[in-house]
C-alpha positions as CSV (number, residue, x, y, z in Angstrom):
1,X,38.4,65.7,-212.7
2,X,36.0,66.6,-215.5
3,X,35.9,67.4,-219.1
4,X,34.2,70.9,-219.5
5,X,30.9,71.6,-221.0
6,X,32.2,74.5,-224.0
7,X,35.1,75.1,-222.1
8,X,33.4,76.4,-218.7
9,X,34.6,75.2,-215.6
10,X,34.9,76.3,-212.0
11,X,38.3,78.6,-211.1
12,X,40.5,75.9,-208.9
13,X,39.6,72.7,-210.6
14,X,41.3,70.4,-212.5
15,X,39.3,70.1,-215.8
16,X,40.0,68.7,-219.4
17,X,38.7,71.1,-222.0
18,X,39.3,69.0,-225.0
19,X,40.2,65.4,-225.4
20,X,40.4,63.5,-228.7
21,X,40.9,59.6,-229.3
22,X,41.1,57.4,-232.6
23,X,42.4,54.5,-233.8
24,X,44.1,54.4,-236.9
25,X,45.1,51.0,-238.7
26,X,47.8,49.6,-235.5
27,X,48.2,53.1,-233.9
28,X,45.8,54.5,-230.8
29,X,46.5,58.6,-231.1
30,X,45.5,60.8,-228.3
31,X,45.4,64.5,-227.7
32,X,44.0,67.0,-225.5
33,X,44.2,70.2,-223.2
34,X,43.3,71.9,-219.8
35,X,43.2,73.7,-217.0
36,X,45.4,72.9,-214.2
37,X,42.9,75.3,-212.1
38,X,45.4,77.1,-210.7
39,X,45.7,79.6,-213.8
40,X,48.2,77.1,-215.5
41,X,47.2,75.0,-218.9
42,X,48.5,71.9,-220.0
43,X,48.2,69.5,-222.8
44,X,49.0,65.9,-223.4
45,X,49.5,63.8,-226.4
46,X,50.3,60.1,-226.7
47,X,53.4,59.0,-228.4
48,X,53.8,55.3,-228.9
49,X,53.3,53.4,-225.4
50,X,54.3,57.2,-223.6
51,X,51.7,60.1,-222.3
52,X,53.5,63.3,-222.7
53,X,52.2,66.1,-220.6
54,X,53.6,69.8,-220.7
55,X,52.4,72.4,-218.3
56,X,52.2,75.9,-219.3
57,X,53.1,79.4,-217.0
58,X,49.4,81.2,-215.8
59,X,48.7,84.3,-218.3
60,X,49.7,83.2,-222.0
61,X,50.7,85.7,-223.9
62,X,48.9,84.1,-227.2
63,X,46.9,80.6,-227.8
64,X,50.0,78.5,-229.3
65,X,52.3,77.8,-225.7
66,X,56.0,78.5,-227.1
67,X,58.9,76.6,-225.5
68,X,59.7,79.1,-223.3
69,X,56.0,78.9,-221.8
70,X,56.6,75.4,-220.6
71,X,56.9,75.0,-216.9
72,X,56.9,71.4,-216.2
73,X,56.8,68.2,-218.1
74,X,55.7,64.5,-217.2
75,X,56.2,61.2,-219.3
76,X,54.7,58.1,-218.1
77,X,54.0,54.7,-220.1
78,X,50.1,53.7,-220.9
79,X,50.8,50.4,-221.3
80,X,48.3,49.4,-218.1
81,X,46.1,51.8,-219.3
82,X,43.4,51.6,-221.4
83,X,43.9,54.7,-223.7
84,X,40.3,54.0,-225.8
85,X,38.9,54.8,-222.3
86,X,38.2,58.9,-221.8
87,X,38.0,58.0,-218.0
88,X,41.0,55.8,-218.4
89,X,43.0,58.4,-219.9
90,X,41.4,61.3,-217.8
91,X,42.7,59.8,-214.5
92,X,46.1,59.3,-216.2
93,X,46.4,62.7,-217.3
94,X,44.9,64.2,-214.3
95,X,47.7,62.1,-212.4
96,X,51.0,62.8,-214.9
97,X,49.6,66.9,-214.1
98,X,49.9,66.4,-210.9
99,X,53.4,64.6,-211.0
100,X,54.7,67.0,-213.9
101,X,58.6,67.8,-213.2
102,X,59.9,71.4,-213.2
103,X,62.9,70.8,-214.3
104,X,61.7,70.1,-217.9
């Protein structure tokens, strides 16, 4: 896993373009996006205690992923994980990816 330097990584690796994390009064938010390295993108948000993860087809038509675009989805909880942690999250990203279920 990595999070890319502007965006560039190598073709057939798993990388994080973009990852954001703040804390706002009681609420942790988190958001990012990637490459699966396979030609697929994903991105992940965190909602509550959940990481949602959608994986997008190879070969978007445009930059905003439309429903129809989503191939696979994973939900997991984050309770044992520490979300203020870009590692942390990284590896549990990197993991729901890889666990992501086709059948939406």
């Amino acid at each position: 896993m990595s999070i890319a330097d502007n965006g560039q990584f190598s073709d057939g690796e798993f990388a994080i373009e973009d990852m954001w994390l703040g804390v706002f009064s009681t609420k942790i938010l988190a958001s990012g996006f990637g490459q699966v390295g396979d030609g697929r993108s994903f991105a992940f948000c965190i909602e509550g205690q959940k990481l949602l993860v959608e994986v997008y087809r190879p070969q978007l038509k445009g930059p905003v992923p439309q429903p129809e675009d989503v191939v696979a989805t994973a939900r997991r909880n984050v309770v044992d994980v520490d979300i203020t942690d870009e590692r942390s999250l990284g590896a549990a990203v990197r993991d729901a990816v890889a666990r992501a279920d086709a059948s939406k």
